[in-house]
C-alpha positions as CSV (number, residue, x, y, z in Angstrom):
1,X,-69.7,-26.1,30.7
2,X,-67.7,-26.2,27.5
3,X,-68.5,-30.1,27.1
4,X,-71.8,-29.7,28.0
5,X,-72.9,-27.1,25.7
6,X,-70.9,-29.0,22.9
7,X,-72.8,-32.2,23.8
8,X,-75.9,-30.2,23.3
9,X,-74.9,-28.9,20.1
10,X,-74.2,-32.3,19.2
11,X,-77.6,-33.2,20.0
12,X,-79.0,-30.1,18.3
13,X,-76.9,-30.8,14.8
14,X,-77.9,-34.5,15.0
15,X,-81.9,-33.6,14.7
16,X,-81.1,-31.0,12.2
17,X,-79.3,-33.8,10.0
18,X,-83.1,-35.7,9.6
19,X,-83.8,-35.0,6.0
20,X,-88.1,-33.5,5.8
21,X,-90.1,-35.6,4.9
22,X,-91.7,-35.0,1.9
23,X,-95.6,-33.3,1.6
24,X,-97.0,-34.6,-1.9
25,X,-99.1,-37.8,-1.4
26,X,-97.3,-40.5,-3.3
27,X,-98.5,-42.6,-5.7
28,X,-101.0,-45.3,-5.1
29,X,-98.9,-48.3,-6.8
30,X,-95.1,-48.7,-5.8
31,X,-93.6,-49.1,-9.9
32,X,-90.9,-51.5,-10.1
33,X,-88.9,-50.5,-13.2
34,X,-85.6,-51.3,-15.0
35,X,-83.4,-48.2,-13.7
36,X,-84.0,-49.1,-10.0
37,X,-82.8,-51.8,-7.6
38,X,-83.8,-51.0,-4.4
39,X,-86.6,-49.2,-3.2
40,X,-88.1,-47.5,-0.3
41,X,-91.6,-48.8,0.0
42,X,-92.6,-46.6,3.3
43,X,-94.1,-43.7,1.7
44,X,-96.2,-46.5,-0.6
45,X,-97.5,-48.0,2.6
46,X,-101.2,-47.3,3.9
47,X,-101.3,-47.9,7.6
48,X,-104.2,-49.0,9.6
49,X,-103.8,-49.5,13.9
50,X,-105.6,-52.3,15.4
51,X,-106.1,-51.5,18.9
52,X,-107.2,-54.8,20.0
53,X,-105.5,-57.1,17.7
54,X,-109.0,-58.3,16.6
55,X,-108.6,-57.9,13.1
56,X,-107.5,-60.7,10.9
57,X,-106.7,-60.9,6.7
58,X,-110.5,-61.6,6.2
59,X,-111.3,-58.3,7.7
60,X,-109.2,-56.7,4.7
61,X,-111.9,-57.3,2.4
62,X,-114.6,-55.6,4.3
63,X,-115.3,-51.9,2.5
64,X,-115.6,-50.5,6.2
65,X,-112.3,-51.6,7.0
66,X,-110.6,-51.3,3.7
67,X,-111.2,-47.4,4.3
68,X,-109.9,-46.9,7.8
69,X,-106.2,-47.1,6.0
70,X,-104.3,-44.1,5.8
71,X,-101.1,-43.1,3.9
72,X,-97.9,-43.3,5.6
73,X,-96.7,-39.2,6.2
74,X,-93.4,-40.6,7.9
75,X,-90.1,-41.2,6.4
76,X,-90.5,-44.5,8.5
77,X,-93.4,-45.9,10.2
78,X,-92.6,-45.8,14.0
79,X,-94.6,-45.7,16.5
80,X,-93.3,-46.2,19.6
81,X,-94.1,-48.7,22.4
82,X,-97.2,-49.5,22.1
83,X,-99.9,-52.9,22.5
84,X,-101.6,-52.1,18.8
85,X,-101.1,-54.4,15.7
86,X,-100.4,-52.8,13.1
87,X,-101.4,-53.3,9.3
88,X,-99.7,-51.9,6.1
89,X,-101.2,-52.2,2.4
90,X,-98.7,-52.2,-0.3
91,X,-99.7,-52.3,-4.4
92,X,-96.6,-53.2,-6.0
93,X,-96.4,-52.9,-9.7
94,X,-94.0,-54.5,-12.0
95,X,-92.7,-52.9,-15.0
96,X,-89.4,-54.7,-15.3
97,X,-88.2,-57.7,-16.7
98,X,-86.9,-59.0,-13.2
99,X,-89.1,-61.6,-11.6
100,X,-87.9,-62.4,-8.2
101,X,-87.9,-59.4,-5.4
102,X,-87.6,-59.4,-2.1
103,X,-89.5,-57.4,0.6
104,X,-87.5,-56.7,3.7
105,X,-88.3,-55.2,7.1
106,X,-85.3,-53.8,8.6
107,X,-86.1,-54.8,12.5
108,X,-84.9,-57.7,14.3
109,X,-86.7,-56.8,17.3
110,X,-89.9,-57.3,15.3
111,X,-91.7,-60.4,17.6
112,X,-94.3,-61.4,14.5
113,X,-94.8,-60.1,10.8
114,X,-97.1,-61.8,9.0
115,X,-97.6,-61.3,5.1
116,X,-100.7,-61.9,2.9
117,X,-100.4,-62.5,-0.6
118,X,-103.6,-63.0,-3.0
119,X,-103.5,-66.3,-4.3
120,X,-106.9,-66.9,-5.3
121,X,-110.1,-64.3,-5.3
122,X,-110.8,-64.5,-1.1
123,X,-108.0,-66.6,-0.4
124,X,-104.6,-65.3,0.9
125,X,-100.9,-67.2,0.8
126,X,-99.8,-66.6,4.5
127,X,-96.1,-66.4,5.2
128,X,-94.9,-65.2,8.9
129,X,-91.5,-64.3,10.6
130,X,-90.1,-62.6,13.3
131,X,-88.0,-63.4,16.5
132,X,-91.2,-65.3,18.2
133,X,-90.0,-68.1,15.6
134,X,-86.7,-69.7,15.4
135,X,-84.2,-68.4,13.1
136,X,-84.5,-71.4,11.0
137,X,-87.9,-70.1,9.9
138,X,-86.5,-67.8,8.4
139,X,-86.7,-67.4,4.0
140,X,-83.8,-65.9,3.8
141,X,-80.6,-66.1,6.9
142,X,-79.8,-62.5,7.2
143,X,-80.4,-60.9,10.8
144,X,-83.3,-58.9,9.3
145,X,-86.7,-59.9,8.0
146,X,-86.9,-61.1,4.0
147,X,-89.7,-62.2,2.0
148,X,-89.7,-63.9,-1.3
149,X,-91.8,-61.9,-3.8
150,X,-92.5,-63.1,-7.8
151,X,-93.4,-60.8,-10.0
152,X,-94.3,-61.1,-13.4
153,X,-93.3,-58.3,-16.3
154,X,-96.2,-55.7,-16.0
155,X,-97.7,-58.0,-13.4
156,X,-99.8,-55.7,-10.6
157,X,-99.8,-57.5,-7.3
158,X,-101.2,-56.4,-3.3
159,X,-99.2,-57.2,-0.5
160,X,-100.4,-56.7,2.8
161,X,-98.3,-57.1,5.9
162,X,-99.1,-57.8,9.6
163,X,-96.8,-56.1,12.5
164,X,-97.0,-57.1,16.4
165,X,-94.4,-56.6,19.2
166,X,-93.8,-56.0,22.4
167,X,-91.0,-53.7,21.6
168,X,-90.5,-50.5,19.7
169,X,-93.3,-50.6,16.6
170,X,-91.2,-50.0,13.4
171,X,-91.2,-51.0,10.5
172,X,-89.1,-49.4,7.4
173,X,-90.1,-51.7,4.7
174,X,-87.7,-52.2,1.7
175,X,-88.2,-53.7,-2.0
176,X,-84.7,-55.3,-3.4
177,X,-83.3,-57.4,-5.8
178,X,-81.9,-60.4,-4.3
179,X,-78.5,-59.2,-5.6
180,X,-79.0,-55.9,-4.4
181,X,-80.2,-56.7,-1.2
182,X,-77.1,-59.2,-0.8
183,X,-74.9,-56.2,-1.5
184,X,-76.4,-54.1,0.7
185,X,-76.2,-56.7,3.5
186,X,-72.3,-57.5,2.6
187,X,-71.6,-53.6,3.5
188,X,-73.6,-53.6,6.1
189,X,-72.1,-57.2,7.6
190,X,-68.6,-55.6,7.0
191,X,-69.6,-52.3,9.6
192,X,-71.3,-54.6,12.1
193,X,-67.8,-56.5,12.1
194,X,-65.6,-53.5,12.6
195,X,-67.8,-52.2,15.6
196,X,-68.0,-55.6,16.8
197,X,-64.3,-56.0,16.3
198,X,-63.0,-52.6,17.4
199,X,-65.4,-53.8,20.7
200,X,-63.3,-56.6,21.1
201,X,-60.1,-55.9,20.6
202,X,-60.4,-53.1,23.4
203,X,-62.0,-55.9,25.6
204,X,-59.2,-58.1,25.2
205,X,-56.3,-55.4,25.2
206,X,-58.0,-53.9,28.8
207,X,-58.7,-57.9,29.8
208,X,-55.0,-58.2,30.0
209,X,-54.3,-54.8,31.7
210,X,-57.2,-55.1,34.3
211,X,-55.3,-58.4,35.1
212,X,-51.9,-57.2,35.0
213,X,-52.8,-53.9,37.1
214,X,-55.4,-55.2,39.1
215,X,-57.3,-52.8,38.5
216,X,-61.2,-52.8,39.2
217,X,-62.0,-50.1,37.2
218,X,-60.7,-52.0,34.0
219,X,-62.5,-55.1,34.9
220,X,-65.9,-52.6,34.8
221,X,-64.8,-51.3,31.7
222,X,-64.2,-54.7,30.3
223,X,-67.8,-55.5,31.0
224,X,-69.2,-52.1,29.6
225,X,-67.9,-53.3,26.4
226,X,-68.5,-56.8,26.8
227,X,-72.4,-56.1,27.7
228,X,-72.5,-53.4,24.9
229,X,-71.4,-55.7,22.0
230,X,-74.0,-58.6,23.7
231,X,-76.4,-56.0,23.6
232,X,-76.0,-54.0,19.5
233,X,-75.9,-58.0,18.5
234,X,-79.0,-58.6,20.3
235,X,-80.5,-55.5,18.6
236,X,-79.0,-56.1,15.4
237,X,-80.3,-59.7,15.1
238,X,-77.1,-61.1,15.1
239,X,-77.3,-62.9,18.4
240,X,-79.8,-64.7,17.3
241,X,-78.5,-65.4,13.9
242,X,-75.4,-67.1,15.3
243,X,-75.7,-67.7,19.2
244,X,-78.7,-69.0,20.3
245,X,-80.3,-69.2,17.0
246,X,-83.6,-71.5,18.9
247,X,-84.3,-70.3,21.6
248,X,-87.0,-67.9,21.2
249,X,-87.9,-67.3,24.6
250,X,-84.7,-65.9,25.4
251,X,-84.1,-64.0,22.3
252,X,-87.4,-61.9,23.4
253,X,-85.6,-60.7,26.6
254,X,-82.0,-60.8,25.8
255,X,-82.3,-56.8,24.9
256,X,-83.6,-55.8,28.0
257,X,-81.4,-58.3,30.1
258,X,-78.4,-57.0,28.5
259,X,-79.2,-53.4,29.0
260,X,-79.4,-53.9,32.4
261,X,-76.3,-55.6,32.5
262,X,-74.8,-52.2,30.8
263,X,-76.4,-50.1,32.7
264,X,-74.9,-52.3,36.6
265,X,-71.6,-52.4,34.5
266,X,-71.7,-48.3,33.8
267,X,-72.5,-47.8,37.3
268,X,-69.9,-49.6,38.8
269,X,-67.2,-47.8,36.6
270,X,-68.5,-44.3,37.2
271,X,-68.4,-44.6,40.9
272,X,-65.1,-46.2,41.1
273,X,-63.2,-44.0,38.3
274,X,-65.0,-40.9,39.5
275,X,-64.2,-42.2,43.3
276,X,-67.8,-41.2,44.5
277,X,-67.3,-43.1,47.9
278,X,-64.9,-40.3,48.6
279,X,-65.9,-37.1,46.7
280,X,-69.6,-37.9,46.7
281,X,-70.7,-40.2,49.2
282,X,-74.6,-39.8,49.2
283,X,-74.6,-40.3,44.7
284,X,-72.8,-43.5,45.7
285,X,-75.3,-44.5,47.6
286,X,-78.1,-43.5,44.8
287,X,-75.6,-46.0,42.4
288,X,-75.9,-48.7,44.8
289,X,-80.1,-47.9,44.4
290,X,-80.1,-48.1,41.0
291,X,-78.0,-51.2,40.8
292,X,-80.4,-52.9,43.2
293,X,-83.2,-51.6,41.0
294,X,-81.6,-52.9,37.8
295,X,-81.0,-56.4,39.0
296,X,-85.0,-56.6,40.2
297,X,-85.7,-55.0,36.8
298,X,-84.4,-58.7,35.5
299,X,-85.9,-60.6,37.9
300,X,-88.9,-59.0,36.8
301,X,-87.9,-59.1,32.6
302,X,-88.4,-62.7,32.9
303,X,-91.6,-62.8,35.0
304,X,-93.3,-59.5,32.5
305,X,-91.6,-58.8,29.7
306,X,-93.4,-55.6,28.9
307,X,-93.0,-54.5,32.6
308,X,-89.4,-54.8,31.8
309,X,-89.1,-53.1,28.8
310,X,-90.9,-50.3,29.8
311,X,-89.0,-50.0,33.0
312,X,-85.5,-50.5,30.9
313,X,-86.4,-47.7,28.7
314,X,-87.1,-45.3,31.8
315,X,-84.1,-45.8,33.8
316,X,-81.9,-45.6,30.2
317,X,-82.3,-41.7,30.6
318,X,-82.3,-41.4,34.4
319,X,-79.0,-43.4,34.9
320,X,-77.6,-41.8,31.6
321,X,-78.3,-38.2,32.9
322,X,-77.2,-38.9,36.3
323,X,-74.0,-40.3,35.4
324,X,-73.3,-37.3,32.8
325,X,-74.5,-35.3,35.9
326,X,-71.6,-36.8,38.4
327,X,-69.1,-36.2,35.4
328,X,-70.0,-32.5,34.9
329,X,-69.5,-32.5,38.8
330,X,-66.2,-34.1,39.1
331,X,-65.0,-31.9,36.3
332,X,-66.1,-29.1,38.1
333,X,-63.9,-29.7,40.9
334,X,-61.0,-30.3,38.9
335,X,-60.6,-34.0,38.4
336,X,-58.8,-33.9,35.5
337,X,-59.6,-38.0,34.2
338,X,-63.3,-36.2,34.3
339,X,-62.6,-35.0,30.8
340,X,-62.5,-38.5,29.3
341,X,-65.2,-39.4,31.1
342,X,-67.7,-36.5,30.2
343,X,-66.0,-36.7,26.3
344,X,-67.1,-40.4,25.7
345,X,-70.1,-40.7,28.4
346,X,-71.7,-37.6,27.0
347,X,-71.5,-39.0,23.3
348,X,-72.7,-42.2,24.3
349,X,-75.6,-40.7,26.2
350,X,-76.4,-38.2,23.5
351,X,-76.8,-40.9,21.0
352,X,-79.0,-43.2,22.9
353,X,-81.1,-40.8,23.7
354,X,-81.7,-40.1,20.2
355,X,-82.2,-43.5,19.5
356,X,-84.5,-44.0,22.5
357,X,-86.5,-41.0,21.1
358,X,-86.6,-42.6,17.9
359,X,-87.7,-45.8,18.8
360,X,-90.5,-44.4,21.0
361,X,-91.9,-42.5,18.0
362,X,-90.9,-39.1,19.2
363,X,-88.0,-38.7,16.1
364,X,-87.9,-39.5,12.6
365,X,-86.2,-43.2,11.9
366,X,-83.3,-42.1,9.7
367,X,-80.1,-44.2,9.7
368,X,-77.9,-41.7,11.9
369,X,-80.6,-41.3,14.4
370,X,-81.3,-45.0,14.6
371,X,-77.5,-45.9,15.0
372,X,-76.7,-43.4,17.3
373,X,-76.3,-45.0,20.3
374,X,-74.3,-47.8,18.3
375,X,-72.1,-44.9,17.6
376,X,-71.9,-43.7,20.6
377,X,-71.0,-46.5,22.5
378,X,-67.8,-46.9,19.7
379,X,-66.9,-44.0,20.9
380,X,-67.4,-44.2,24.4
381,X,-65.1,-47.4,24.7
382,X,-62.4,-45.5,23.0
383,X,-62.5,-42.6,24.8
384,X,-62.5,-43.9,28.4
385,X,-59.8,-46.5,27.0
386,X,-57.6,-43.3,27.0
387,X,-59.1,-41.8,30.0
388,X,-58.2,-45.5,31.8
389,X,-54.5,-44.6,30.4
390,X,-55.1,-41.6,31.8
391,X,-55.8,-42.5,35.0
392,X,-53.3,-44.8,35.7
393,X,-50.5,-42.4,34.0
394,X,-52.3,-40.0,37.3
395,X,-51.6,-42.5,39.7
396,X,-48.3,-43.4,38.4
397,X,-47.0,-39.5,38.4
398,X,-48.9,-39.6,42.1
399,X,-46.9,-43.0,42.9
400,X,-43.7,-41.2,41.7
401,X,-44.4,-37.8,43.6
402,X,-45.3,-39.9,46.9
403,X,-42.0,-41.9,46.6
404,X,-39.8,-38.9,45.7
405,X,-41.2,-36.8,48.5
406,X,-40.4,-39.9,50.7
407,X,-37.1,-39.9,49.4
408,X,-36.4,-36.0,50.2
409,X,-38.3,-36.9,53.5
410,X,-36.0,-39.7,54.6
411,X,-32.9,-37.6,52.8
412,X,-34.1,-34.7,55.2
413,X,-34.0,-37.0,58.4
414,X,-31.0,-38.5,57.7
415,X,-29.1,-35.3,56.9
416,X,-27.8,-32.2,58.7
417,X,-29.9,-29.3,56.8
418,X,-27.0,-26.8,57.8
419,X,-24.2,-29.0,56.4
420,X,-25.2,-31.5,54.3
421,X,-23.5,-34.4,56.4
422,X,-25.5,-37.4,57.8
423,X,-27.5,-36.7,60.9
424,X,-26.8,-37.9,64.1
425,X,-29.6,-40.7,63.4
426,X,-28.4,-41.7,60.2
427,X,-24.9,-42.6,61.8
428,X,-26.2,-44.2,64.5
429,X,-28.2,-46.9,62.6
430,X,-25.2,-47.2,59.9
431,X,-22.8,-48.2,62.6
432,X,-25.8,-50.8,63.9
433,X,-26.0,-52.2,60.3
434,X,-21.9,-52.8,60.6
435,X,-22.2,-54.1,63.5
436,X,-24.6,-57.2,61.9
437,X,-21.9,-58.2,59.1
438,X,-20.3,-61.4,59.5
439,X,-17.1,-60.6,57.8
440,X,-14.6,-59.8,60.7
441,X,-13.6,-56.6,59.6
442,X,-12.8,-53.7,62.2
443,X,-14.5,-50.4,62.7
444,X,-13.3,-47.2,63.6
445,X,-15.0,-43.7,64.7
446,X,-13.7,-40.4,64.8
447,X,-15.1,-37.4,66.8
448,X,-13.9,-34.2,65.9
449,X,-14.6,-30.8,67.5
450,X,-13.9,-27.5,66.2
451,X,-11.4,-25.4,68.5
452,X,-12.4,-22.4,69.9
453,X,-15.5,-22.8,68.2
454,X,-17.3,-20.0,70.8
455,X,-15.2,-17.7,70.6
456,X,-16.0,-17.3,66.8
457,X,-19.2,-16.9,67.5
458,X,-19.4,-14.4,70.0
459,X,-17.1,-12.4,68.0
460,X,-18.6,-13.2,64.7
461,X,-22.1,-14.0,65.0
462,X,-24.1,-17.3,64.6
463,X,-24.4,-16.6,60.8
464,X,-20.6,-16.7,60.6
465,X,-20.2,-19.8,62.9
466,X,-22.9,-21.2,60.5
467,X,-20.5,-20.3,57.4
468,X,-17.5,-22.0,59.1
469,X,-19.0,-25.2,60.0
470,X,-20.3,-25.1,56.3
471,X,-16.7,-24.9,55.4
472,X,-15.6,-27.7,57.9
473,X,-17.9,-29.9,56.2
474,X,-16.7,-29.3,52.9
475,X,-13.5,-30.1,54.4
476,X,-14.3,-33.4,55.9
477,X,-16.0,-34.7,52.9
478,X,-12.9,-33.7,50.7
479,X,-10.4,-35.9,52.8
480,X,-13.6,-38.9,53.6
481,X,-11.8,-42.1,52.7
482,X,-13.7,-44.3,50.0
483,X,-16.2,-46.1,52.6
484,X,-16.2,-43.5,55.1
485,X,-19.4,-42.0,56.5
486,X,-19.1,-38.7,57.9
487,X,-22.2,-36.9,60.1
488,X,-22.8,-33.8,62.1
489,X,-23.3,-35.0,65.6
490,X,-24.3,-31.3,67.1
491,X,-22.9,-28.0,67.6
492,X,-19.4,-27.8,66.7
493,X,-18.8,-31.7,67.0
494,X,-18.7,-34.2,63.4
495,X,-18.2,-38.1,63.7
496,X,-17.0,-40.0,61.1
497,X,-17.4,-43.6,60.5
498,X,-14.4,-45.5,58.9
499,X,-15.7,-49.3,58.0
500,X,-12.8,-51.5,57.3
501,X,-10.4,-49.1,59.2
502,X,-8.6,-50.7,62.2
503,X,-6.8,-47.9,65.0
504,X,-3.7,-47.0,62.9
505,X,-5.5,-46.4,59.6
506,X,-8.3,-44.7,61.6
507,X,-5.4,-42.4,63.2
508,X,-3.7,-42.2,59.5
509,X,-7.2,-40.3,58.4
510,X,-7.7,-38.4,61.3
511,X,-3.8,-36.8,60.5
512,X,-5.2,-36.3,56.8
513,X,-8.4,-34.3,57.8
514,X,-6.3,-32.3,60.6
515,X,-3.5,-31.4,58.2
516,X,-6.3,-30.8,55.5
517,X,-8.2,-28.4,58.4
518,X,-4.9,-26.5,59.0
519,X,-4.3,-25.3,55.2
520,X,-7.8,-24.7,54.2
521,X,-8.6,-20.9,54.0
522,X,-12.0,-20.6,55.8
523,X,-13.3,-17.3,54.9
524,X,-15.0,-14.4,57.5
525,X,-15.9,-11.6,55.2
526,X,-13.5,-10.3,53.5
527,X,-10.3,-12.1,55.2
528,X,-9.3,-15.4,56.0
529,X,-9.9,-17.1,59.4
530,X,-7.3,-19.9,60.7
531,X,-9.6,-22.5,62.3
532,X,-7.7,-26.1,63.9
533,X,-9.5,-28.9,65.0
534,X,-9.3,-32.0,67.5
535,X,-9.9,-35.6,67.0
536,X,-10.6,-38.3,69.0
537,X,-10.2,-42.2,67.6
538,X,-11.3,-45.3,69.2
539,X,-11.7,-48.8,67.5
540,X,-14.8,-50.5,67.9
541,X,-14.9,-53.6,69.7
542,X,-16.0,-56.4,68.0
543,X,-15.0,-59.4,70.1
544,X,-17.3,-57.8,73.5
545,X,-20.3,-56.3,70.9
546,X,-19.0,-53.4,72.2
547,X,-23.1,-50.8,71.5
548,X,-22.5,-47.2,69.6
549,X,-22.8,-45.1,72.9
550,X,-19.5,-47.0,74.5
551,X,-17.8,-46.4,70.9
552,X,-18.5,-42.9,71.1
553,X,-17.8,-42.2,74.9
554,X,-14.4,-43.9,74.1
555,X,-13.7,-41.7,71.2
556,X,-15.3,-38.6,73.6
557,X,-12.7,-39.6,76.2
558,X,-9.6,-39.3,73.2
559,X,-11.1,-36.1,72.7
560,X,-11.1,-34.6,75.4
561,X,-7.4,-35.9,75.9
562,X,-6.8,-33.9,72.8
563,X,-8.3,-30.3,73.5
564,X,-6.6,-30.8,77.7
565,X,-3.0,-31.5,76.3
566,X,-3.2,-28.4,73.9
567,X,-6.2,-28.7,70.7
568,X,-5.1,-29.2,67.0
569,X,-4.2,-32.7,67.2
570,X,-5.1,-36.2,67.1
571,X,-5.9,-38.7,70.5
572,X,-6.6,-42.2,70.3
573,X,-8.3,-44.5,72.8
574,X,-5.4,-47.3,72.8
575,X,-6.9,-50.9,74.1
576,X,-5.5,-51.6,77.4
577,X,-6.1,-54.0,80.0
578,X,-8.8,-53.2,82.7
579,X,-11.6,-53.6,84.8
580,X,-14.8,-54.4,83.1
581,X,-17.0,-51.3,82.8
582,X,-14.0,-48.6,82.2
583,X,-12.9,-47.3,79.7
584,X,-9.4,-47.1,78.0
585,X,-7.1,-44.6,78.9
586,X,-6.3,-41.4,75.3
587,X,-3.4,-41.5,74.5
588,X,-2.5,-38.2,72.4
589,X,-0.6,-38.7,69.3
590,X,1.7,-36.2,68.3
């Protein structure tokens, strides 16, 4: 809600920023003096609408017609999409001792201006422009519309200036210098080339991440900004000036096209950053729709252009609000990358709305209302460029959570949670990894079992059994040689796997831990409790690929020799000659 109402403020402190246009009628002759360079001709212009497009420069002598003009009460003529022509009348007086001028109309979108000039009483000089012609028409190269004026010192002079598009009708007309004007279009050329280069620098950066990553929702991104800048350069004439500067045809539609393009682009981000196949199944369906409908929109650009444009310019607020929609959603519900999204999707909407406004005649065409959406869009691709980094830096902390719980997960299977050893599992599949090395190096186990290990806890209790078998495992990890494994097999009963340990350096340990087991102080409350242990040893053998459960048995059976000949000591399984299928006889060391 806090995004949303700023957005709305935004929107709010954006309309209030139009300056009011001013009441007083302005004079009837535009004055051209020394102080001045530039000047805004709009409020000097007198406007007359021709519905049908019948009229034509002979018509502008008729009394009847000459009266249907009106003054111009906007800051700039706009008037929205509409089929009219449209006619402006401008008296220019000179009272300077510059000569040349240059009258400019500040729309490349503009299909046809024509401009009359009197020559000679009932004759007219006829000069025309716009993006129906190639660029090469043009008087002067700039991606706006310029036209030569000569003026003589105090000389009084009537332009009158023909207007007809399909697209947005506006026209801000300008008088300049030619200095001035190439000032003005040097500061101008500079900002177009830091939006056009912030645009493609982010393009390029993400190119290399959406590659690197493989990431789909970079590659989207990639073309939101890609379609953008083909889109401002198509509005700002500069398409046309430098990349396809001749064909007409296609210059007519590329706006449309490439707003379609955006709008596929936009769509295929939102639903894959905002995961809508999971969270929102049915809106993801809708964005499928309105993909379809975009890419029959430009099937039907190229067959109706109008049709097109019209269309475009509907579906640039539905698909804008649905997608800032979504976003509000998604926030809602706590998806955190949201706030990116709704920061520079909500900018970017707010602004071309404003500009779509404008263009339709509904707002005043001021420079910050005009540029909006240019704006917007600079902000946009900056903004989801961080919530991108965002978004991965999310999956890379959920990566890192998923593999540490799989970590404490596997640590948690393969350890005893009472002592800490190995588990039973663990020790089983360590001793089956041993038993795949080539080097022929021998392999010893040790099972130990604590003596008298009931009786402490029927005397003691279970929790004190549990403390004591704590205690044996600290024991056994204090005496572990270097490679040793050690592991709780159940109960009362450890294993210990010695790698590189053949029978005599496997007993050898097993004498360590027993004599460590005999002079630790294993604590019951408040006194000390003297606990022994016995060990059984048996050698693994290699040479008959001897499995884990006859190792163990083995080792069992040494055990077992140990607690019958009197506990607290050490029995090995010795190798000994004998039928296949028994075992080796313990032998108890003393």
């Amino acid at each position: 809600m806090r995004i949303l109402t700023m957005l709305f403020l935004m929107a709010i402190s954006y309309i209030a920023w139009i300056p009011e246009a001013s009441g007083a009628s302005a004079p009837a002759v535009m004055q051209l003096n020394e102080t001045n360079r530039t000047y805004d001709a709009s409020r000097y212009l007198e406007i007359l609408e021709d519905r049908d497009g019948s009229l034509t420069i002979v018509d502008m002598d008729n009394p009847d017609i000459a009266r249907r003009f009106s003054g111009n009460e906007q800051r700039i003529p706009s008037f929205g999409y509409t089929k009219s022509v449209y006619w402006a009348k401008l008296r220019l007086e000179n009272n300077s001792r510059q000569r040349q001028w240059l009258l400019n109309i500040d729309q490349p979108p503009m299909d046809q201006i024509d401009l009359y000039i009197p020559d000679m009483p009932g004759q007219w000089e006829h000069r025309s422009s716009g993006d129906a012609f190639p660029f090469a028409w043009r008087e002067v190269r700039n991606p706006d519309y310029s036209f030569r004026l000569e003026l003589g010192p105090n000389e009084t002079k009537t332009v009158i200036l023909r207007f007809e598009t399909e697209g947005a009708m506006i026209f801000p007309v300008r008088i300049a210098t030619p200095v001035q004007h190439a000032e003005q279009q040097k500061a101008t050329d500079l900002l177009m080339g830091a939006f056009f280069g912030i645009l493609i620098v982010m393009s390029v950066y993400n190119t290399i991440l959406a590659v690197s990553l493989r990431s789909k929702e970079y590659v989207y991104y990639v073309c939101i900004n890609v379609t953008a800048a083909l889109l401002y350069s198509s509005l700002n004439g500069i398409a046309y000036q430098y990349l396809w500067p001749e064909a007409v045809w296609w210059n007519n539609r590329a706006i449309v096209f490439f707003i379609c393009l955006a709008h596929i682009a936009a769509l295929l981000f939102t639903r894959t950053f905002l995961k809508l196949d999971s969270y929102y199944p049915r809106i993801y369906r809708l964005f499928s729709g309105f993909i379809m409908f975009e890419m029959v929109n430009i099937a039907l650009l190229f067959a109706d252009y109008s049709s097109g444009l019209q269309m475009a310019a509907c579906m640039v607020v539905l698909i804008d609000l649905t997608i800032v929609g979504v976003g509000a959603a998604s926030l809602w519900r706590g998806f955190m990358p949201a706030r990116f999204f709704m920061a520079g999707w909500g900018v970017f909407m707010v602004g071309s709305v404003l500009t779509l406004l404008a263009d339709a005649g509904i707002l005043p065409q001021v420079a910050h209302i005009r540029y909006a959406s240019q704006t917007g869009s600079l902000f946009e691709a900056i903004v989801l460029s961080l919530g991108l980094a965002s978004r991965i830096q999310s999956i890379r902390m959920e990566k890192e959570q998923a593999e540490a719980l799989m970590i404490l997960s596997k640590k948690q299977a393969e350890s005893d949670f009472l002592t800490g050893l190995y588990s039973r599992r663990y020790i089983v599949g360590h001793f089956e990894a041993l038993q795949t090395r080539s080097v022929n190096r021998p392999v010893s186990l040790l099972l130990m079992d604590i003596d008298y290990f009931k009786k402490i806890n029927d005397t003691y209790g279970h929790e004190t059994g549990d403390l004591i078998l704590k205690q044996f495992a600290s024991v056994i990890r204090g005496e572990l040689p270097a490679k040793g494994i050690a592991g709780r097999f159940g109960g009362e009963e450890f294993v210990i796997l010695l790698p590189d340990h053949d029978l005599n350096e496997a007993q050898e340990a097993a004498e360590r831990l027993l004599k460590a087991v005999r002079q630790f102080p294993f604590r019951i409350g408040d006194g000390s409790y003297p606990c022994t242990a016995s060990i059984g040893v048996a050698e693994w053998r290699r040479h008959e690929r001897e499995s884990f459960e006859s190792c163990v048995r083995r080792a069992d059976n040494a055990l077992y020799e140990a607690k019958r000949t009197g506990r607290n000591r050490v029995c090995a399984a010795l190798e000994q000659k004998r039928p296949l299928g028994h075992d080796a006889a313990a032998v108890p060391i003393e």
